[in-house]
C-alpha positions as CSV (number, residue, x, y, z in Angstrom):
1,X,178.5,53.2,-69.5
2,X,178.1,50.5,-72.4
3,X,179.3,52.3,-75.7
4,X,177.2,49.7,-77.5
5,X,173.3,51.3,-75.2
6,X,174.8,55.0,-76.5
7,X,175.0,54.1,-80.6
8,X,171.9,52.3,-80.4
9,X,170.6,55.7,-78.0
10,X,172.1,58.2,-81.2
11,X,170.4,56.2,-83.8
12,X,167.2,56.1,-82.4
13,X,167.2,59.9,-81.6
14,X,168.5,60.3,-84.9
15,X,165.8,57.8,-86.3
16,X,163.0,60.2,-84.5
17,X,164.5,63.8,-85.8
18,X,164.8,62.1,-89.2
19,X,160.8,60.7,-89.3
20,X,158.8,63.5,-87.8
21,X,160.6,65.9,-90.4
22,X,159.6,63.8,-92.9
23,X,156.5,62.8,-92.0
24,X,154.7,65.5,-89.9
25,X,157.3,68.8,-90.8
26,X,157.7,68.7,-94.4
27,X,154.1,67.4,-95.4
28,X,152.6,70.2,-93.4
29,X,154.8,73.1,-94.3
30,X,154.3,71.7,-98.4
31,X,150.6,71.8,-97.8
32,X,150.8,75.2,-96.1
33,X,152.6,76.5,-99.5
34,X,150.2,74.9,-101.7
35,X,147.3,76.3,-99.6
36,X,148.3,79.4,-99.7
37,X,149.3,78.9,-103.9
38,X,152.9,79.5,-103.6
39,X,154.7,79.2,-107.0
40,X,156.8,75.5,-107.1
41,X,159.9,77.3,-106.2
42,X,158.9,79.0,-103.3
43,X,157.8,75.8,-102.1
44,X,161.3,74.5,-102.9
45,X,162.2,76.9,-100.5
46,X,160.1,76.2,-97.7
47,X,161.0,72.0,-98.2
48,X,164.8,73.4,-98.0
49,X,163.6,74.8,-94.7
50,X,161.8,72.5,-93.0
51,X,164.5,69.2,-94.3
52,X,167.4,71.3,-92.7
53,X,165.7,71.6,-88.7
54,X,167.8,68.0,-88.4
55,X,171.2,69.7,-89.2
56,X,170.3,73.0,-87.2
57,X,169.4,70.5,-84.4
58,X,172.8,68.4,-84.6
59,X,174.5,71.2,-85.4
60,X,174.1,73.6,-82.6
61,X,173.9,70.7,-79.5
62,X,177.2,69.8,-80.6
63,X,178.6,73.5,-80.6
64,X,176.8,73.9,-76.9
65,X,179.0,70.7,-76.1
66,X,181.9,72.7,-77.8
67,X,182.2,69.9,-80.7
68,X,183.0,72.6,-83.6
69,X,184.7,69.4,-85.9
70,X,181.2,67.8,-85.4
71,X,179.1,70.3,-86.9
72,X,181.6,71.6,-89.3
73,X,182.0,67.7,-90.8
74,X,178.2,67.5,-90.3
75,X,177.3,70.4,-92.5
76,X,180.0,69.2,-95.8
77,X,178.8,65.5,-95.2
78,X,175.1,67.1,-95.2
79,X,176.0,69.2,-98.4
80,X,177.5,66.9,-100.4
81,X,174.4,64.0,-99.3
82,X,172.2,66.4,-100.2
83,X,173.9,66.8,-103.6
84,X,174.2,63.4,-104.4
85,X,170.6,62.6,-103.3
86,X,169.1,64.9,-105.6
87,X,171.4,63.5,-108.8
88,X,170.2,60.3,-107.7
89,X,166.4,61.2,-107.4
90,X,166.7,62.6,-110.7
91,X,168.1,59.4,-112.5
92,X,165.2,57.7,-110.7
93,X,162.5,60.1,-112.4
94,X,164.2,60.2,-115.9
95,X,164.2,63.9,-115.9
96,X,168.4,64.2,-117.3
97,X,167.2,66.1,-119.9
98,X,165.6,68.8,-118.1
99,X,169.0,69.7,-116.1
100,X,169.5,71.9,-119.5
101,X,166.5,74.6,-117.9
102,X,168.5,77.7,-116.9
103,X,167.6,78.3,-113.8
104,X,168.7,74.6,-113.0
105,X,171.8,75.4,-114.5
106,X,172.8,78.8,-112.0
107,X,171.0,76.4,-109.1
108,X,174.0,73.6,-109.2
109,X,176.9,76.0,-109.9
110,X,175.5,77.6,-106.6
111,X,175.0,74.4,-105.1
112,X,178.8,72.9,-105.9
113,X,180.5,76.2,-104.4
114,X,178.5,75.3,-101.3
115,X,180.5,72.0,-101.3
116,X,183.9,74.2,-102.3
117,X,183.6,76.7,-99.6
118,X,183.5,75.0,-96.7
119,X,186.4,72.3,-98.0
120,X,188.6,75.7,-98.9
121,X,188.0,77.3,-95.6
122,X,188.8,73.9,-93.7
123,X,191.5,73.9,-95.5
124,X,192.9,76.9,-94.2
125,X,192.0,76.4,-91.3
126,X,189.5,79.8,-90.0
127,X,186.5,77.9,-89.8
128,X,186.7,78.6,-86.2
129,X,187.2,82.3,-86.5
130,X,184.3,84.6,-85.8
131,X,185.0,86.7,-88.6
132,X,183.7,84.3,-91.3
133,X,180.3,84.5,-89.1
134,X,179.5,88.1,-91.7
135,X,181.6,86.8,-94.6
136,X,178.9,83.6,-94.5
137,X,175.9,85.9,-94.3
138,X,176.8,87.9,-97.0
139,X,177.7,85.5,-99.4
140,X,174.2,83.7,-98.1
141,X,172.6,87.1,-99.0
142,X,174.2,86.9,-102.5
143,X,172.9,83.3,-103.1
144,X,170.0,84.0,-102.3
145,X,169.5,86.9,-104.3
146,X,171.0,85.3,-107.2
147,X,168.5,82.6,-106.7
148,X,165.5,85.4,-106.9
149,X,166.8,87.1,-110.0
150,X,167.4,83.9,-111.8
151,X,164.0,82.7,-111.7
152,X,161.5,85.9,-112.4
153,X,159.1,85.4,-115.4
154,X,160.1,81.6,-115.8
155,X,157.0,80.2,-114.0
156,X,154.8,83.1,-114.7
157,X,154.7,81.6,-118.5
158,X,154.2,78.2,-116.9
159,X,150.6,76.3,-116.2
160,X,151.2,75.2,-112.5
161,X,148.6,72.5,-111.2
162,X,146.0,73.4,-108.9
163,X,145.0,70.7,-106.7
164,X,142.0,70.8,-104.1
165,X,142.7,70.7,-99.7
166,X,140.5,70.5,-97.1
167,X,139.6,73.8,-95.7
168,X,141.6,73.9,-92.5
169,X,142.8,77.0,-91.4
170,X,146.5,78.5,-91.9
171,X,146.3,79.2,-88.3
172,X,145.7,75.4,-87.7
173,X,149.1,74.2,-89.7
174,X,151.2,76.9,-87.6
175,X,150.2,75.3,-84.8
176,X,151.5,71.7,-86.0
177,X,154.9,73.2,-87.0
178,X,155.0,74.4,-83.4
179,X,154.4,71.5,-81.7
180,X,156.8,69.6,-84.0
181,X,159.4,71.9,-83.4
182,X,159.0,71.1,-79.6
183,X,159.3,67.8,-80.1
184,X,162.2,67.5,-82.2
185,X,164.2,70.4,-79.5
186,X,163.4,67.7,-76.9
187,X,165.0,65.3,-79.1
188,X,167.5,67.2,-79.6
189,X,168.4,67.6,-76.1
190,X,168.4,64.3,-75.8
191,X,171.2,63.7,-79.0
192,X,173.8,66.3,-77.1
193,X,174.1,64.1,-74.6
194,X,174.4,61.0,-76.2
195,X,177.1,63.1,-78.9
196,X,178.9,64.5,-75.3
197,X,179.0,60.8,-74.3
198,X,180.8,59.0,-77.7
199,X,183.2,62.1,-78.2
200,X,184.3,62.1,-74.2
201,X,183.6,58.8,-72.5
202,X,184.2,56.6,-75.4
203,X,186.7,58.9,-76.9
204,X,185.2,58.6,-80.6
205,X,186.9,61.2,-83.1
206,X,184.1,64.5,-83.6
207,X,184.9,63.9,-87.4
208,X,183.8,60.7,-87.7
209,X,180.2,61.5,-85.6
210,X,180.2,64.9,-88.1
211,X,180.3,62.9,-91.0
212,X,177.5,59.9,-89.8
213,X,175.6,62.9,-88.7
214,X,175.4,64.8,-92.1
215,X,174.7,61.2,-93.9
216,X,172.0,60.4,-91.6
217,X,170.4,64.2,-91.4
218,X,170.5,64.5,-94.7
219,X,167.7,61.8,-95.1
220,X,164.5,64.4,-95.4
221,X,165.6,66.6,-98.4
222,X,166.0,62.8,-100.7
223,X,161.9,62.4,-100.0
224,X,161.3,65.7,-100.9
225,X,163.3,65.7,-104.1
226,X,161.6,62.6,-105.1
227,X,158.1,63.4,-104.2
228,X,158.6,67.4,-105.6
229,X,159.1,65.3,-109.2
230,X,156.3,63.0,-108.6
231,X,153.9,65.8,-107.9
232,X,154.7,67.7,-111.0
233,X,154.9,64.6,-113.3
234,X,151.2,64.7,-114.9
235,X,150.9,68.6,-115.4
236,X,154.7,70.1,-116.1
237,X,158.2,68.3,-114.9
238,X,160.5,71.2,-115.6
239,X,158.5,72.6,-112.5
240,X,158.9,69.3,-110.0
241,X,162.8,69.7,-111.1
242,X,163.0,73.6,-110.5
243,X,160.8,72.2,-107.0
244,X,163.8,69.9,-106.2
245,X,166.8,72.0,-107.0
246,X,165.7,75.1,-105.1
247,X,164.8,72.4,-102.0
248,X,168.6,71.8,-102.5
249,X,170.4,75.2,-102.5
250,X,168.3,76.1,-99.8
251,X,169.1,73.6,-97.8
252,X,172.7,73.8,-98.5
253,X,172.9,77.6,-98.1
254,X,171.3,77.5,-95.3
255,X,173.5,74.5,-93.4
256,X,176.5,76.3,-94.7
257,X,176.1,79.9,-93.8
258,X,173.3,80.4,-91.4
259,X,173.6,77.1,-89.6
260,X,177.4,76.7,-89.5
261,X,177.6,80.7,-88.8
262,X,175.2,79.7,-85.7
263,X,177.6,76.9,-84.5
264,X,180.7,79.2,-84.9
265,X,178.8,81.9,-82.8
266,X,178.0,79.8,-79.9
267,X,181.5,78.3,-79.5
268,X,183.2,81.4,-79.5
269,X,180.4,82.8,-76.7
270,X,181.5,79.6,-74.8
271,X,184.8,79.8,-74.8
């Protein structure tokens, strides 16, 4: 089996996970929010959602193939990406000055210990234990909830731009994200393989594939940060910027402690 045929075979599978949720997944879901006039960051939410399918995907098919190293490398790469991407897209918008909004503030302290956790807990080595499946959920629960309290009242005093959609139904849009989910779990079927085939044919170290993994999955959440800005830019920016940040805690909450959590389950079921 040519090691050169399975790269190009994992970048192209990669390639397709990355465009459909960037181009069908995380349009729809956006317009979904907006249709049904969600608040800018409950839509933040649902982007940080839909942009972290790629790492649930990548994730669990390499904990079926019993690859812990590879998801657990694939969720800090992913976190700290993510991280990055967003300071970048924020230099690229000019909006350094609005980082000084409150909730912002509480976001990126949340956002960093997502980064520490998983480094401290690799560290001492437990990622692989079972019981940090309800330590993760809990602490999840606490972000979350920290998230909600933080940001009641701010963009009730706020003038949030109403744009027009065509009339299709909600019904319609649930549909899509169905058939897009099929697609990318065939995809994703398709990646374990090719991940089963570099880590045990070609003997390629599961840390190295995590890391390219998390770099590569990571891709979605930098168009939604951009375009959350871009959106908001003619009515209020602080809003595009609150948008962005809560697209990036919940991505990186979610790819720490549900996703990982998920990974750690399955392994131990399989062992």
């Amino acid at each position: 089996m040519n090691l050169f045929f399975e790269i190009v075979k994992l970048i192209v599978e990669l390639l397709i996970i990355i465009l459909v949720s960037k181009n069908l997944l995380v349009p729809i879901i956006r317009k979904l929010g907006e249709k049904l006039k969600l608040k800018p960051h409950t839509i933040g939410n649902i982007a940080g959602i839909a942009t972290s399918i790629p790492e649930f995907l990548t994730v669990t098919f390499s904990a079926v193939n019993g690859m812990l190293d590879t998801g657990i490398f694939n969720i800090l790469s992913s976190n700290i990406s993510n991280t990055i991407q967003y300071t970048i897209s924020i230099l690229l918008n000019k909006n350094v000055n609005l980082l000084k909004n409150r909730v912002i503030k509480i976001n990126m302290i949340l956002v960093l210990l997502t980064i520490i956790i998983p480094i401290i807990v690799w560290k001492l080595q437990i990622m692989d234990n079972i019981i940090i499946v309800p330590i993760f959920i809990i602490l999840f629960y606490i972000f979350n909830k920290i998230n909600i309290i933080s940001h009641k009242g701010i963009e009730n005093e706020k003038e949030v731009e109403e744009r027009q959609f065509k009339n299709k139904k909600i019904y319609v849009y649930a549909i899509y994200i169905l058939l897009i989910g099929i697609i990318l779990y065939l995809v994703g079927n398709l990646l374990s393989s090719t991940l089963r085939n570099l880590c045990y044919i070609f003997n390629i170290s599961e840390v190295v594939i995590g890391v390219a993994l998390g770099v590569a999955t990571s891709t979605p959440e930098f168009i939604t940060f951009i375009e959350s800005q871009r959106f908001h830019k003619n009515a209020n920016k602080e809003l595009g910027i609150i948008e962005a940040s809560n697209n990036l805690l919940v991505s990186n909450t979610l790819n720490l402690f549900i996703i990982q959590s998920l990974s750690i389950v399955i392994i131990y079921f399989l062992e």
